[in-house]
Residue frames relative to the residue before (quaternion, step in Angstrom):
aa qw qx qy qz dx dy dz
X 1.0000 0.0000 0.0000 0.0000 0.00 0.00 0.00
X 0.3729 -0.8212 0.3707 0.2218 3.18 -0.56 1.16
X 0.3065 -0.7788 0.3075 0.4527 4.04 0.02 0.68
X 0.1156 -0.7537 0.6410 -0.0872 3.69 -1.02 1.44
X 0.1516 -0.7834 0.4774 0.3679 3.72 0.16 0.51
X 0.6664 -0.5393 0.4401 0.2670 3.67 -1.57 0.25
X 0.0747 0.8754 -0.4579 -0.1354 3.45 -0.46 0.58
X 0.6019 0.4302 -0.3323 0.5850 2.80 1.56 0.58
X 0.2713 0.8947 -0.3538 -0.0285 3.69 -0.31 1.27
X 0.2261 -0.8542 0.3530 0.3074 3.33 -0.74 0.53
X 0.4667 -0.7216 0.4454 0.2513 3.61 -0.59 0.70
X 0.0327 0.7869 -0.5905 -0.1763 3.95 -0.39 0.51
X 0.4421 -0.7202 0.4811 0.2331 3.96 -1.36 0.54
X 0.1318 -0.7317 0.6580 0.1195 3.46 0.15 0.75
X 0.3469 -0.8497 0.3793 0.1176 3.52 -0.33 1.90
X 0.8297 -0.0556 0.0924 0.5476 3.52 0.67 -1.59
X 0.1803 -0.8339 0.4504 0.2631 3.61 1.37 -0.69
X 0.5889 -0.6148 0.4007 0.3386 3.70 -1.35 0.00
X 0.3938 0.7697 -0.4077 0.2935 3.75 1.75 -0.11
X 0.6213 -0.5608 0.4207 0.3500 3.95 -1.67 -0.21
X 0.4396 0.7301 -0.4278 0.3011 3.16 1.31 0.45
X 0.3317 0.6388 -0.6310 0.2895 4.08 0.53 0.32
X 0.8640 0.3957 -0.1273 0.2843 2.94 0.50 -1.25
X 0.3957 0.6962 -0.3172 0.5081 3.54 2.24 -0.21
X 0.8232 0.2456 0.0126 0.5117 3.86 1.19 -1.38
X 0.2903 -0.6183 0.6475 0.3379 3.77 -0.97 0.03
X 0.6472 0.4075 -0.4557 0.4555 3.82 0.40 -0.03
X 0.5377 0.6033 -0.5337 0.2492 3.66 0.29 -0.49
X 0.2044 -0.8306 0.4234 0.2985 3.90 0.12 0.67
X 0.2761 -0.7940 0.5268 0.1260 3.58 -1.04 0.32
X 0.7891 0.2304 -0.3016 0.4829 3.32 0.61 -0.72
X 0.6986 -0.4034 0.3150 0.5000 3.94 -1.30 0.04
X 0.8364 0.3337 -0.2962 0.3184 3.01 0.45 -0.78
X 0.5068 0.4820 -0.4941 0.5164 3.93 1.73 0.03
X 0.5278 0.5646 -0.4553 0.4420 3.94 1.05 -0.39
X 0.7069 0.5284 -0.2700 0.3849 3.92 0.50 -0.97
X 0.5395 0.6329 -0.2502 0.4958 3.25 1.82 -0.91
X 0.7665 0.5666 -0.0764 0.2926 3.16 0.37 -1.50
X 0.6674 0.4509 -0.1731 0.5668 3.05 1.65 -1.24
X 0.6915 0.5289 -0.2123 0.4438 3.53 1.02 -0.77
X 0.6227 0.4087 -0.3672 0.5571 3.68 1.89 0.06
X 0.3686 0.7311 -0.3474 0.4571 3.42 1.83 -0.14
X 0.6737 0.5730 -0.2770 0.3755 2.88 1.01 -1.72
X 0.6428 0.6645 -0.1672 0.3424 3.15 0.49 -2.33
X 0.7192 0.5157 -0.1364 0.4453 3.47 1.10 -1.47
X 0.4937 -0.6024 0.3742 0.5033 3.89 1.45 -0.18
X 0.5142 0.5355 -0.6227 0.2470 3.72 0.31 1.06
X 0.2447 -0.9270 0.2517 0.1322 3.16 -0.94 0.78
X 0.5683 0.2783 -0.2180 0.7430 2.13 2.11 0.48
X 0.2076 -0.7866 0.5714 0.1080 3.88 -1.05 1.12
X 0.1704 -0.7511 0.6119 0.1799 3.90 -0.49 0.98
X 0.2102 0.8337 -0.5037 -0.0834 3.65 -0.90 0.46
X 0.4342 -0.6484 0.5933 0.1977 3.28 -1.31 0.91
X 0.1929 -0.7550 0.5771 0.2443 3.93 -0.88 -0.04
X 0.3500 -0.7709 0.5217 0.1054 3.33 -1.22 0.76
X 0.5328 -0.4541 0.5158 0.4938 3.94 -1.20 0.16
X 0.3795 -0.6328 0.5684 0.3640 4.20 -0.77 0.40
X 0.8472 0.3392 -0.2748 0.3027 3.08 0.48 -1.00
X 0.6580 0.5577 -0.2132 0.4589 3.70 1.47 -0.72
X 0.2281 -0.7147 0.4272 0.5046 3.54 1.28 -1.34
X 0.5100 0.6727 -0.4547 0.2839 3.52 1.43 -0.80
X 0.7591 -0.5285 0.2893 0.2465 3.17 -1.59 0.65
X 0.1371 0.8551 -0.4933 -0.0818 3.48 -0.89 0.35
X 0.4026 -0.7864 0.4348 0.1745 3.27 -1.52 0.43
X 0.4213 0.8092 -0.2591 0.3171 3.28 1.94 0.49
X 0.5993 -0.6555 0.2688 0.3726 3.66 -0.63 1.56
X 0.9388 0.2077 -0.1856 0.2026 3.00 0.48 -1.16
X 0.2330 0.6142 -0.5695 0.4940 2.97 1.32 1.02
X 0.7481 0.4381 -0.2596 0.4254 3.99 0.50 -0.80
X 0.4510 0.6478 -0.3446 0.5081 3.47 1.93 -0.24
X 0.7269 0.5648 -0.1308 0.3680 3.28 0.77 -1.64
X 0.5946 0.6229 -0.0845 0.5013 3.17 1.25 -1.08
X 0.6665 0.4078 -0.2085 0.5882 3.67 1.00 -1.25
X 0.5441 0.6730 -0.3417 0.3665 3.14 0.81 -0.88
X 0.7662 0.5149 -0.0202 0.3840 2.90 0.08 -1.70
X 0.5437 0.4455 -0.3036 0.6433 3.84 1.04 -1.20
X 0.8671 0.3691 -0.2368 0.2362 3.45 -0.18 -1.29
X 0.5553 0.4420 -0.3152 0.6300 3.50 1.68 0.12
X 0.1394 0.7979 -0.4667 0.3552 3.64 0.56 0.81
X 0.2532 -0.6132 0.6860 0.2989 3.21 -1.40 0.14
X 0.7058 0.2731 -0.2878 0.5869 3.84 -0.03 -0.25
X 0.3748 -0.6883 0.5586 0.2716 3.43 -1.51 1.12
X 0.0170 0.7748 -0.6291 -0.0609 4.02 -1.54 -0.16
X 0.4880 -0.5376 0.6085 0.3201 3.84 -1.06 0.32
X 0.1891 -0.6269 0.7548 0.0384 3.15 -0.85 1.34
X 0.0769 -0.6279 0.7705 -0.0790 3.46 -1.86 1.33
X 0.2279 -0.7846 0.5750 0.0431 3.61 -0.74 1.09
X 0.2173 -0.5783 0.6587 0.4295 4.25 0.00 0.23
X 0.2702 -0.5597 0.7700 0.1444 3.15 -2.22 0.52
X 0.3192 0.8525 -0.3553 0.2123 3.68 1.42 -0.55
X 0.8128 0.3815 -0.1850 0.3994 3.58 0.63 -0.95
X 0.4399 0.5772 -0.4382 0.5303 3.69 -0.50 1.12
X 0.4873 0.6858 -0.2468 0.4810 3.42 1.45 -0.33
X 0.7458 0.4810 -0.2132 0.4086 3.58 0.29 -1.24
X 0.1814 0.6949 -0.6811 0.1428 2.55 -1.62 1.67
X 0.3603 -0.7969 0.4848 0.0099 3.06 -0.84 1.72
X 0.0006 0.8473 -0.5103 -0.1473 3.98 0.25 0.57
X 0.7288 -0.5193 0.1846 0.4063 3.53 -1.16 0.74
X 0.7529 -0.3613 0.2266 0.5013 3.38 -0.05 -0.93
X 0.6735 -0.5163 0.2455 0.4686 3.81 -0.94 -0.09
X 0.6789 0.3972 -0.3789 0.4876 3.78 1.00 -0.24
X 0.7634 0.1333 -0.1327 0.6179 3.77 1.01 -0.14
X 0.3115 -0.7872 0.5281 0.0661 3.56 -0.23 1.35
X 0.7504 0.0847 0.1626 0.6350 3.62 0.94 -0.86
X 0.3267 -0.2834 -0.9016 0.0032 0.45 -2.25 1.49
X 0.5123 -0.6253 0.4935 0.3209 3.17 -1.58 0.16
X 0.8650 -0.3237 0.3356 0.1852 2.70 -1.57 0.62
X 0.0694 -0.8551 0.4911 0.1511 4.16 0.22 0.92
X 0.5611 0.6018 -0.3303 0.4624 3.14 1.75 -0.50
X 0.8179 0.0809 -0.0531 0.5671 4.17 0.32 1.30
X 0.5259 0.6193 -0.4492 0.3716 3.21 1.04 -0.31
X 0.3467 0.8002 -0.4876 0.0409 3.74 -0.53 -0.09
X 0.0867 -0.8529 0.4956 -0.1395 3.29 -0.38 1.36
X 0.1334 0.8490 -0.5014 0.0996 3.58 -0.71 0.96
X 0.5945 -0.6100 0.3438 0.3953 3.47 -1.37 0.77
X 0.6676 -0.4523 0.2975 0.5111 3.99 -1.46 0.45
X 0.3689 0.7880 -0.3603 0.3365 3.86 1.34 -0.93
X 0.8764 0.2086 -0.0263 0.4332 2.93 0.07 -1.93
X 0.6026 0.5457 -0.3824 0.4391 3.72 1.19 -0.38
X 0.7000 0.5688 -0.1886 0.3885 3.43 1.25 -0.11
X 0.5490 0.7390 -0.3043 0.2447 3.02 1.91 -1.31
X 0.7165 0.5728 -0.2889 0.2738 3.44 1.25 -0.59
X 0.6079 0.5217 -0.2693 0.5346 2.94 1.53 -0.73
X 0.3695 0.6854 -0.3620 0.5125 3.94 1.88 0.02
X 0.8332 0.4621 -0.1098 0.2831 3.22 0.64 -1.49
X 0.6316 0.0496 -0.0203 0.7734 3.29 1.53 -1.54
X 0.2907 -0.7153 0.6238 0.1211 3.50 0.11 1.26
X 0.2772 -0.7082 0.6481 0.0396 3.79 -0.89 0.98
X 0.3251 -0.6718 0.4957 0.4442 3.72 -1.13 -0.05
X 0.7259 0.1755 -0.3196 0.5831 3.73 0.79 0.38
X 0.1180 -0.6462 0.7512 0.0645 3.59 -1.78 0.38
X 0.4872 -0.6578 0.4662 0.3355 3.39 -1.31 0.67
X 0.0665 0.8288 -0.5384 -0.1373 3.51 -1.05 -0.61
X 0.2278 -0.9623 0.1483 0.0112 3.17 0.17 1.49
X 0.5494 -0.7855 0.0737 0.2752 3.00 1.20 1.69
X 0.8475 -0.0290 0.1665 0.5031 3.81 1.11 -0.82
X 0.4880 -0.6582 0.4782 0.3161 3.43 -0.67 0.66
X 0.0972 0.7970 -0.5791 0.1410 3.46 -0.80 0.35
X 0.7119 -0.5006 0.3469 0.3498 3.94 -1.20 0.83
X 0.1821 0.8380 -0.5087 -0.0762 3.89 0.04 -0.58
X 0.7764 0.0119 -0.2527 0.5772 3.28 -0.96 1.74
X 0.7626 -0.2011 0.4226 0.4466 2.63 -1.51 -1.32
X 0.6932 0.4962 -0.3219 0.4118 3.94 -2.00 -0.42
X 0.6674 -0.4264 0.4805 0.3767 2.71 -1.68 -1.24
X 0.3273 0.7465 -0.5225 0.2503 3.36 0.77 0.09
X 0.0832 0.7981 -0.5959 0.0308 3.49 -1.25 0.56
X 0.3029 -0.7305 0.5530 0.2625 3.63 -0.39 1.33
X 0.1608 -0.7373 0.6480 0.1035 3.58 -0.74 1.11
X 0.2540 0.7394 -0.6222 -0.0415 2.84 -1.43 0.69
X 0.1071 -0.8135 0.5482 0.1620 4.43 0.62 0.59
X 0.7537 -0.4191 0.3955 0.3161 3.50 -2.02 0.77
X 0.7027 0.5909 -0.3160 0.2393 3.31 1.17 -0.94
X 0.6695 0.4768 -0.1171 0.5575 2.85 1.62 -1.53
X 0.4842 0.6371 -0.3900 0.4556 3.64 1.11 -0.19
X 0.5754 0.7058 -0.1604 0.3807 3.27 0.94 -1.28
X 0.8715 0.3261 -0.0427 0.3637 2.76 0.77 -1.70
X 0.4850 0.7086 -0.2190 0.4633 2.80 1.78 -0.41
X 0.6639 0.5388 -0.1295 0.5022 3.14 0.58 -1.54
X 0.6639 0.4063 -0.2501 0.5759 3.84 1.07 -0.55
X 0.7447 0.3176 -0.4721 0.3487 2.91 0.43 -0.17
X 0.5605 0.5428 -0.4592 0.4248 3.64 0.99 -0.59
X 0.3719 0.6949 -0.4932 0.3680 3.65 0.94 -0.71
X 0.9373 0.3377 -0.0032 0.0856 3.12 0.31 -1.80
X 0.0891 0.8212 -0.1830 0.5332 2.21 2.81 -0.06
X 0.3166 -0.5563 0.7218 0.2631 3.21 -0.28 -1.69
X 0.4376 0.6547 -0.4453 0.4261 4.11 1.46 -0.64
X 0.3177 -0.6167 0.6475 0.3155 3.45 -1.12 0.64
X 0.4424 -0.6484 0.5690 0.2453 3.55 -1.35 0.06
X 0.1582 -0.7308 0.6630 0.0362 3.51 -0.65 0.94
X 0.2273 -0.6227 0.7305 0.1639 3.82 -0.09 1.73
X 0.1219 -0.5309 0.8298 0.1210 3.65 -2.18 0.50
X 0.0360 -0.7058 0.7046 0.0643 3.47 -0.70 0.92
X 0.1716 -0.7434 0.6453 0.0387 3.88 -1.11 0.79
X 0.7265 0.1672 0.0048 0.6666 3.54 1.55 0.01
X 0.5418 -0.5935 0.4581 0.3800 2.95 -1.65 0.80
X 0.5522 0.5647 -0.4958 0.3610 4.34 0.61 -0.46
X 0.6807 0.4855 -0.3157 0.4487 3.35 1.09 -1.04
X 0.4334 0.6012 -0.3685 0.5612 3.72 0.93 0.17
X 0.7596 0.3397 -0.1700 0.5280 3.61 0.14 -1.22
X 0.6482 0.2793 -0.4915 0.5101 3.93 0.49 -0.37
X 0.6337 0.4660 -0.4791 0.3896 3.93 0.43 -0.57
X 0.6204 0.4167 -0.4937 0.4446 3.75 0.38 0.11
X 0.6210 0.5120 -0.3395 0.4867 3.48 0.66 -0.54
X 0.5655 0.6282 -0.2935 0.4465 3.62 1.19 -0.56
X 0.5187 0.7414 -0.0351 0.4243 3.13 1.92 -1.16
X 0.7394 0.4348 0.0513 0.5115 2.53 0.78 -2.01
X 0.8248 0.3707 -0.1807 0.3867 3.34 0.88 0.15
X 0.5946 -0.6327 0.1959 0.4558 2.74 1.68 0.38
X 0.5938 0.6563 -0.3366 0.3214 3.66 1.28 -0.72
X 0.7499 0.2341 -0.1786 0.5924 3.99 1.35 -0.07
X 0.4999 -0.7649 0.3899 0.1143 3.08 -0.03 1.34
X 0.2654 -0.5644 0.6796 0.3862 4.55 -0.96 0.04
X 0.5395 -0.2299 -0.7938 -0.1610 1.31 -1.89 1.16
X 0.3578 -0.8330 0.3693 0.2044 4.19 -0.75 0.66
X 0.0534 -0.8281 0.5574 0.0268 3.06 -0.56 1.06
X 0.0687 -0.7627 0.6303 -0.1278 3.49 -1.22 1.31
X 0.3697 -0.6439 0.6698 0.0062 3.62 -1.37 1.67
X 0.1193 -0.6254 0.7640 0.1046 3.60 -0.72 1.05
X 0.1366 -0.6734 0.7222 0.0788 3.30 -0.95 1.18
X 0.0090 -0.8255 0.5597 0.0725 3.65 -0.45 1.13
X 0.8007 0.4205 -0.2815 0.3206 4.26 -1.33 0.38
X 0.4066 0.7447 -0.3275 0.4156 2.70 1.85 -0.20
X 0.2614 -0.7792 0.5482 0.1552 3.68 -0.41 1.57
X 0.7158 -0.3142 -0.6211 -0.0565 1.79 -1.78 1.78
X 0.6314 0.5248 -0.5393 0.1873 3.46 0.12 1.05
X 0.8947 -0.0675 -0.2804 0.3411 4.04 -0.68 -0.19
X 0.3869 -0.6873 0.4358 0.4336 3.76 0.30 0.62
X 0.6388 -0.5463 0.4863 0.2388 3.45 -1.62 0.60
X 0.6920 0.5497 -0.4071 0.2308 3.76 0.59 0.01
X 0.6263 -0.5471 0.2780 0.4806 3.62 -0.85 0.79
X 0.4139 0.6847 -0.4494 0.3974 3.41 0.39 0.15
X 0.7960 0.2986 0.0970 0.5174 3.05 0.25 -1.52
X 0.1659 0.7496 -0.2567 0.5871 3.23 1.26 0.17
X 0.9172 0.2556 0.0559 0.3004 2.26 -1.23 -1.75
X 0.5322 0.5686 -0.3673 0.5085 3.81 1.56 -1.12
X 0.6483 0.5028 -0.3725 0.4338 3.88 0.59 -1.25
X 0.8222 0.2243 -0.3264 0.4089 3.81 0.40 -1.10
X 0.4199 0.5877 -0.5125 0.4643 3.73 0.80 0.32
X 0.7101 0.5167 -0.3006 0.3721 3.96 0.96 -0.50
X 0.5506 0.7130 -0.2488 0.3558 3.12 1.77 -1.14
X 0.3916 -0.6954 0.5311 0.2845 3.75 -0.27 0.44
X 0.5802 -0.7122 0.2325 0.3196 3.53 -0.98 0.73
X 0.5466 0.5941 -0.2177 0.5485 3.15 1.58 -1.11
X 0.6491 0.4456 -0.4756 0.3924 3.96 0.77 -0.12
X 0.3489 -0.5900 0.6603 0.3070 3.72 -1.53 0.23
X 0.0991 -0.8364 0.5391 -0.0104 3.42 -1.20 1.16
X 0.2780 -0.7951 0.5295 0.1011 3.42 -0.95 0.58
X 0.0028 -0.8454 0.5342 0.0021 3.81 -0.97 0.06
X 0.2640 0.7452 -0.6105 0.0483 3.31 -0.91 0.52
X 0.2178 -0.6988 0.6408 0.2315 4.09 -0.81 0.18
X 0.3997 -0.6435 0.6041 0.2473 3.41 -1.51 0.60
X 0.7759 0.3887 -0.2726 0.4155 3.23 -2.07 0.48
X 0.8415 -0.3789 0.0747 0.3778 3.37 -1.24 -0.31
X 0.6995 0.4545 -0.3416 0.4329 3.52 1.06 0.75
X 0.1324 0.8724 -0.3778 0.2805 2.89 1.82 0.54
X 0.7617 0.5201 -0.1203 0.3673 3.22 0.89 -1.50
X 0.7480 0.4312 -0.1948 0.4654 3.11 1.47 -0.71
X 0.4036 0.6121 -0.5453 0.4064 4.02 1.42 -0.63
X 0.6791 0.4262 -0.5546 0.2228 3.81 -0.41 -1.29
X 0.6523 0.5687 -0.3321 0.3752 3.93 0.95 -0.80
X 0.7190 0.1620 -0.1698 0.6542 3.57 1.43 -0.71
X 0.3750 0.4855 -0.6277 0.4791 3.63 0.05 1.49
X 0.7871 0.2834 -0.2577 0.4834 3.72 0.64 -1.18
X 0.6763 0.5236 -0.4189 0.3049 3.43 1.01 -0.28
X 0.5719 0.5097 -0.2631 0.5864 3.78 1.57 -0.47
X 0.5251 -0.7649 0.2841 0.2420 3.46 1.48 0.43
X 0.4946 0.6910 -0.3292 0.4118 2.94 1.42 1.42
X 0.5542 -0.5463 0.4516 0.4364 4.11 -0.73 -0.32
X 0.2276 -0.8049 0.5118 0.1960 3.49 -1.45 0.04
X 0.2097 -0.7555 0.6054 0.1368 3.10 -1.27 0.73
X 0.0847 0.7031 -0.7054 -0.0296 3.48 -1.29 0.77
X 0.3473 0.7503 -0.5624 0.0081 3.33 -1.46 -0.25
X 0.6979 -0.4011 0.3358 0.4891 3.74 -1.06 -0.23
X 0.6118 0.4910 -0.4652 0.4101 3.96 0.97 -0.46
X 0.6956 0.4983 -0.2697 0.4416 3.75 1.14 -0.32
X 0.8332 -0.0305 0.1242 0.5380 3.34 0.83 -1.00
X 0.3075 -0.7916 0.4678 0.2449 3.69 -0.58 0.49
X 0.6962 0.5249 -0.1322 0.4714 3.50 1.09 -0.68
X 0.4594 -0.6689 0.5843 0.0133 3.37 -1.56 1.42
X 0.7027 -0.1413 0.2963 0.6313 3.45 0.87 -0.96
X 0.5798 -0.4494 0.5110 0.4480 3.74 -1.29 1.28
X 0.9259 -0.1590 -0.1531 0.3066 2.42 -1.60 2.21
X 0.5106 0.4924 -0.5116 0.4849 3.83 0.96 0.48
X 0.3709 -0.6851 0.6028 0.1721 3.77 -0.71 1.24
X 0.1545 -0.8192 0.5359 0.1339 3.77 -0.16 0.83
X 0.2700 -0.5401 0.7375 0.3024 4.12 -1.16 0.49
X 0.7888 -0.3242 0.4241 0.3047 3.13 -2.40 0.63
X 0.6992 0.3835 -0.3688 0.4775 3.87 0.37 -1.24
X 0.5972 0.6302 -0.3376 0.3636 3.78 0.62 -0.60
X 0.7144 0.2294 -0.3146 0.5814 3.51 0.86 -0.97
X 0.4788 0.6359 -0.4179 0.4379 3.94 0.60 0.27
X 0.7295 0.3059 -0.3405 0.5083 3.43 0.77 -0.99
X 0.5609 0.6887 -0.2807 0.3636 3.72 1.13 -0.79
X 0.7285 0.3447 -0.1742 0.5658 3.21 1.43 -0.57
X 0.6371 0.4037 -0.4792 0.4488 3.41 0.91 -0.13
X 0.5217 0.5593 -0.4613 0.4497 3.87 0.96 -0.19
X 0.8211 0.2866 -0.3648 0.3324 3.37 0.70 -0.53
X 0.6195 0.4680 -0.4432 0.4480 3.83 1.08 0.00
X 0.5976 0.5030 -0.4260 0.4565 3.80 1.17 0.10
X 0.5657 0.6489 -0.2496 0.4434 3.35 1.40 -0.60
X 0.8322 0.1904 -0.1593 0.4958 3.21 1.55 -0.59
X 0.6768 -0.6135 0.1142 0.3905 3.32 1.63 1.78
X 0.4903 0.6426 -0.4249 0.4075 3.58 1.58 0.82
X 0.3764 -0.6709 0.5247 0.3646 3.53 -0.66 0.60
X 0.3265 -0.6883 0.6222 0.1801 3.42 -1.66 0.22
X 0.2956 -0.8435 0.4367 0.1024 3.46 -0.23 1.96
X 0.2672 -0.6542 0.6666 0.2374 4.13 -0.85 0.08
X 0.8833 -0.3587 0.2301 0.1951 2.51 -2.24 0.67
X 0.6707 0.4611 -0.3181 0.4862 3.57 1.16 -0.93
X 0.6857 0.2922 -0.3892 0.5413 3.55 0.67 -0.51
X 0.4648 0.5857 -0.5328 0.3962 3.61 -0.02 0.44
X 0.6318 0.5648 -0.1718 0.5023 3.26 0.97 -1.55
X 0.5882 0.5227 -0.2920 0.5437 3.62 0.92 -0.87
X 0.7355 0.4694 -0.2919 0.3917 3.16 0.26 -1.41
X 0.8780 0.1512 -0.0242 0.4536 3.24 0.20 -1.27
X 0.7126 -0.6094 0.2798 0.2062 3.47 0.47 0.98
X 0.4807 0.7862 -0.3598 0.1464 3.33 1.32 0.08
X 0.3903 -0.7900 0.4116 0.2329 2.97 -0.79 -0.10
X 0.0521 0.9905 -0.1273 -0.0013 3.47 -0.63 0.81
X 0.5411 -0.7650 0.3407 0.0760 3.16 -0.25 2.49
């Protein structure tokens, strides 16, 4: 893909994610209804599109449970201001293995592992117009932890949202995970128009520097629409090189927690922070309806 910068862009809110950060921030939202909040000042702020993850209310720890993701839709979709709801499909994946001298059994403490069925049922239930679909297995963090995810169960996954009607949101964390999502393509199982989130810094897969970068959007096929964002202390800076490599941006609390050294930032905060910078650099900032245009979605 040659680099052309975007002048048309759309900003998604990555809302609360599945990370340890509830407890890192008072803004990170936890319950459906501080998630529905959050995304809908996201909204207000120029995202046009809100990804959420859903959380235990009372614990913050992650969850993967409908009707918390019921409640949520709900809520966004009875609004006064409209947005693209995007739901992660991501979780169902995790497996923690014991330690290095005895891999197994794994680990019950985080492990959690389910069939494409159930990792999907939600996006079955309150069918969103995007769903993630996380492109490749790969180390994550620290330990033993490993975000699982195999061609098979990709496969299946990806078909089913197909059939849904759910666009697919490819996450690529690497340049392989790029090369099976074309092939994902290529087979008919993700539908044009394609949309794909370079998730970049994200230990242990592509590192966050323009370099590398630059390797992910050079992989992207032209005819796809791409996003980008990196997590942590370059957070602040991707929206400027997403729109300049002629992509979209993503910010929110699942990436980063912070406005400015030591200023704990809410969801509407990194939103407004990022629309100053892609207007700042003479790009226009598209809504939900032209999104919908753009990418074929549909909307429930």
């Amino acid at each position: 893909m040659p680099l052309s910068m975007n002048r048309d862009v759309f900003i998604t809110c990555a809302v609360t994610g599945s990370g340890d950060t509830a407890g890192k921030s008072p803004h990170v939202p936890r319950s459906p209804k501080d998630i529905a909040a959050s995304a809908i000042d996201a909204a207000k702020a120029g995202a046009a599109i809100v990804h959420c993850h859903v959380r235990d209310p009372d614990t913050g720890a992650p969850s993967r449970r409908n009707d918390l993701y019921k409640q949520v839709t709900d809520l966004i979709r009875s609004a006064d201001v409209d947005v693209v709801l995007n739901l992660t499909a991501g979780m169902g994946g995790d497996m923690i293995f014991g330690n290095v001298e005895s891999p197994l059994p794994l680990n019950p403490n985080g492990t959690d592992m389910a069939g494409a069925t159930e990792r999907v049922s939600h996006v079955a239930e309150c069918l969103p117009e995007i769903c993630t679909l996380d492109c490749g297995t790969m180390n994550f963090s620290l330990g033993d932890y490993v975000m699982t995810n195999t061609p098979s169960m990709l496969r299946a996954m990806a078909k089913m949202m197909t059939d849904l009607g759910v666009r697919p949101e490819i996450e690529a964390f690497d340049t392989g995970h790029l090369w099976f999502a074309k092939q994902l393509v290529e087979e008919g199982l993700i539908e044009d128009p394609v949309l794909i989130q370079l998730c970049m810094g994200i230990p242990w897969g592509a590192p966050d520097d323009l370099n590398t970068f630059m390797a992910m959007v050079n992989n992207v096929p032209p005819t796809w629409t791409f996003s980008a964002f990196s997590i942590g202390r370059n957070a602040l800076a991707y929206p400027a090189a997403a729109v300049l490599a002629g992509g979209n941006v993503r910010v929110g609390l699942e990436d980063n927690l912070y406005v400015g050294k030591g200023q704990l930032a809410t969801n509407a905060q990194l939103v407004e922070k990022a629309v100053g910078v892609i207007e700042g650099m003479g790009a226009r900032i598209i809504g939900p309806a032209e999104v919908r245009e753009k990418l074929k979605l549909v909307k429930r």
